[in-house]
N, C-alpha and C positions, 0 to 999 in steps of 0.2 A: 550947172557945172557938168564938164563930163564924167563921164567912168574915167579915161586916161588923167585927170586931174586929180577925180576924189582916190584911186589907187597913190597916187603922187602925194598925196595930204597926208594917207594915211602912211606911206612909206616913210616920211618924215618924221609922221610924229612917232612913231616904233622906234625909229632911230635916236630923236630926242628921250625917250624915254629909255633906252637902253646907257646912253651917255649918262641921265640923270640918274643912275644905281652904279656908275665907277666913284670908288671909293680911293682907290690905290693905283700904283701903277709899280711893274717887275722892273727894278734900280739894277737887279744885278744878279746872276746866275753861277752858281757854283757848285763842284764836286769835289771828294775826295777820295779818290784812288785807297789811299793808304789808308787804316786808321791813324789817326795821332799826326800824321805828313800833312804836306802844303795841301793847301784847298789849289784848287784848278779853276780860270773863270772860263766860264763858257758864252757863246754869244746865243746859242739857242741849244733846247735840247727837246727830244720826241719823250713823253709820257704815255704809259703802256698804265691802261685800269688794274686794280689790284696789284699790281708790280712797286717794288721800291723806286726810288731816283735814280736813272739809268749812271752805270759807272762809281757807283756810291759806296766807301765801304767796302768795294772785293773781296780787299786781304786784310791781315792784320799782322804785328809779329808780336809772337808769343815770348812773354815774358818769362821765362819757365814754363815746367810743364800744369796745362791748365784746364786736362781734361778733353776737351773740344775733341771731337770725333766728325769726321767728314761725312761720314758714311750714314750718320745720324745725328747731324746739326741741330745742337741746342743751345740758348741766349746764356754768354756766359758774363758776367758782368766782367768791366774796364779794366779792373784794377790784374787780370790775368794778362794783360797786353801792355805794352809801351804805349803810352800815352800822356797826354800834357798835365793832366790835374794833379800825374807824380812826375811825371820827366819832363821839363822843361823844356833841354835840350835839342827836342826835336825840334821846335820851333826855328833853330837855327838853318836847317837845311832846308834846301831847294829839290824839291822831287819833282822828277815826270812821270807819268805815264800813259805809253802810247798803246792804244789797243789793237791796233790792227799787228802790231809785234808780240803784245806782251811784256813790251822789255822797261823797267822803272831805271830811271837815272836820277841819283843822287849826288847835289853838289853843296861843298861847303865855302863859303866866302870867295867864290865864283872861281872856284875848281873842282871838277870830281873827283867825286871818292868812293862809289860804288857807282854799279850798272851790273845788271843782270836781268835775264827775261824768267820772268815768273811762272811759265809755264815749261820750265825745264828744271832737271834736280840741282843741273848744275848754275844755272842763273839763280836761284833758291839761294844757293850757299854761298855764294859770291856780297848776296845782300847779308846775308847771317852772320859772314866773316865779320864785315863792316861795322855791322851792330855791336859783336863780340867785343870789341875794339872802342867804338863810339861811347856806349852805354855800361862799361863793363863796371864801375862802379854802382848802377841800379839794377843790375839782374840778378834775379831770384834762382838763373838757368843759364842753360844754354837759349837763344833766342831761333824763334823758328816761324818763317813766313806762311801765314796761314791762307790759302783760300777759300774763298766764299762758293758751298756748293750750289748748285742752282734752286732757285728761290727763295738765298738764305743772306744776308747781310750781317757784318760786323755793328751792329748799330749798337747803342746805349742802351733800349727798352725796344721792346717787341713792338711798339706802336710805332717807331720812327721811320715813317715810311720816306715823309716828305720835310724837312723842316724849313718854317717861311722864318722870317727876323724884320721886323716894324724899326726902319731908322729913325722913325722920330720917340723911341726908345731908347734909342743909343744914344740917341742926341741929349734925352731928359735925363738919361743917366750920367752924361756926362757934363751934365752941369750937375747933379749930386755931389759927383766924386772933387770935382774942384779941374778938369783937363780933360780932351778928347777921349770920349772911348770909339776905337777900332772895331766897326762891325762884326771883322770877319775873327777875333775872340769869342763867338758863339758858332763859328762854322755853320751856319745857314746852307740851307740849297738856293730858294727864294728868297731874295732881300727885297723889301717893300717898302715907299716912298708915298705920299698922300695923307700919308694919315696921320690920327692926334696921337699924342704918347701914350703907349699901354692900349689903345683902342682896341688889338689885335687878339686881347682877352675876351672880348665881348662876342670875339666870332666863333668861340667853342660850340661846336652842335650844330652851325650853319655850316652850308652848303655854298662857296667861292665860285664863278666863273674866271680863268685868265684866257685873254685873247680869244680867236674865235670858238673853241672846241673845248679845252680845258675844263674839267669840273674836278673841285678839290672838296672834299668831305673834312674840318677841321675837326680834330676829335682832342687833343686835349692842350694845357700848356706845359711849357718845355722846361722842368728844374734845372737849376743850374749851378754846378760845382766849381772846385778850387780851379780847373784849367783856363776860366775865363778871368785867373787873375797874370794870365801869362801876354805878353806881350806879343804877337802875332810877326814882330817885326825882330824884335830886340832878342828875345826869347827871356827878356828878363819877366820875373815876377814880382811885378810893380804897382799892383791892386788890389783891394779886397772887395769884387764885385758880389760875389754872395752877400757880404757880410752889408755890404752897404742897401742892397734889397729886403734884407732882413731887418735891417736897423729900420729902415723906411717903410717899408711897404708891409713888412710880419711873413714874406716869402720872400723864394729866391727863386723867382720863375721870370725867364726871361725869352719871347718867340711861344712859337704851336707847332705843334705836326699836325700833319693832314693825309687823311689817306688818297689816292685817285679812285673817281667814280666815273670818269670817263676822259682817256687820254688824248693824246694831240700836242700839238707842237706849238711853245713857247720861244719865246723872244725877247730880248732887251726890249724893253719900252710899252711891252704889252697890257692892255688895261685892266683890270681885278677890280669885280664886280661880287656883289650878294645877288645873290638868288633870292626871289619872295615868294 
């Protein structure tokens, strides 16, 4: 046989054996601008090592006064922000935002009712007004749009760099509950597709490849509170997903975070692999 053949064989079998460790495959890509606001779907995003998920979390608004200091960012837990697991409400609205502006639009039952660019005092209070008005039966305050300083995120727990969500979880879960559960009631970055229900427990401590460059470090599972009993669409709250994981399973963990250990750019349909 020749050299150009047995290279040939072994390129092959590399290949086969790279295929034979896809476990999963990326269902679907998401961000969240706001905390507590729309998820955003993406068709691909770039991955930066040690970096959170690009676009994630910027801002937040401040439910009253909650502390937070820009100058010297520190993890303040939820319940100082508007957010779903007490406000419901917000699920009703449609956000954007566009970064090469800065400017968030905000619509209700497909008209707007706020727009303002975040990186001005006066697009700030334009959103604040809105709030004042929207939310004014749940504020503790005055509400106030907060940004994320650099290398700092709005997130739930200081681990939340990355988070994936296992749809044949959602799927097992929703045949618990008795009716569809809606993915995107856990707000995922990575939605994952391939796999058996709850498998996505088993990959705590292991090292992910997605697509060709991606390396994701899983570091732990994701608990899960009253917001994923809110309806993503309805904004009604019409489940008791903790309670039904607690009844079931003696937790209420639902998804993993993951830190980056080596970035690069993901895509709809991309493969997600274990490392050995």
């Amino acid at each position: 046989m020749s050299e150009s053949t047995d290279d040939a064989e072994l390129f092959t079998t590399a290949e086969d054996a790279a295929r034979s460790l896809a476990f999963a495959s990326i269902q679907s890509i998401y961000r969240y601008p706001v905390k507590g606001l729309t998820p955003e779907r993406l068709e691909l995003v770039e991955l930066m090592a040690g970096k959170y998920f690009p676009g994630d979390r910027l801002f937040a608004i401040e439910n009253g006064p909650s502390g937070f200091i820009a100058e010297a960012p520190d993890f303040q837990p939820k319940i100082k922000f508007l957010m779903l697991m007490r406000n419901e409400r917000l699920a009703a609205l449609e956000a954007r935002f566009d970064d090469a502006t800065a400017e968030l639009v905000i619509r209700l039952e497909d008209a707007e009712v706020a727009r303002g660019k975040l990186d001005t005092a006066e697009g700030r209070e334009a959103i604040e007004a809105f709030f004042q008005r929207y939310s004014r039966y749940e504020l503790r305050g005055a509400p106030r749009v907060l940004a994320a300083p650099p290398e700092f995120r709005f997130v739930d727990t200081t681990e939340g760099y990355v988070s994936l969500i296992n749809l044949a979880s959602c799927r097992a879960l929703g045949d618990l509950i008795g009716q569809p559960v809606d993915p995107l009631r856990f707000r995922g970055n990575l939605y994952l597709d391939g796999m058996e229900p709850w498998e996505e427990f088993d990959l705590v401590g292991h090292t992910i490849e997605v697509g060709s460059h991606v390396r994701l470090k899983i570091t732990q599972r994701i608990f899960r509170c009253a917001a994923t009993n809110v309806d993503p669409v309805t904004a009604k709250r019409d489940m008791d997903v903790p309670g039904t994981l607690m009844r079931t399973f003696g937790h209420t963990d639902c998804g993993i975070f993951a830190e980056i250990e080596q970035g690069g750019l993901i895509v709809d349909g991309d493969s997600v692999r274990i490392t050995l």
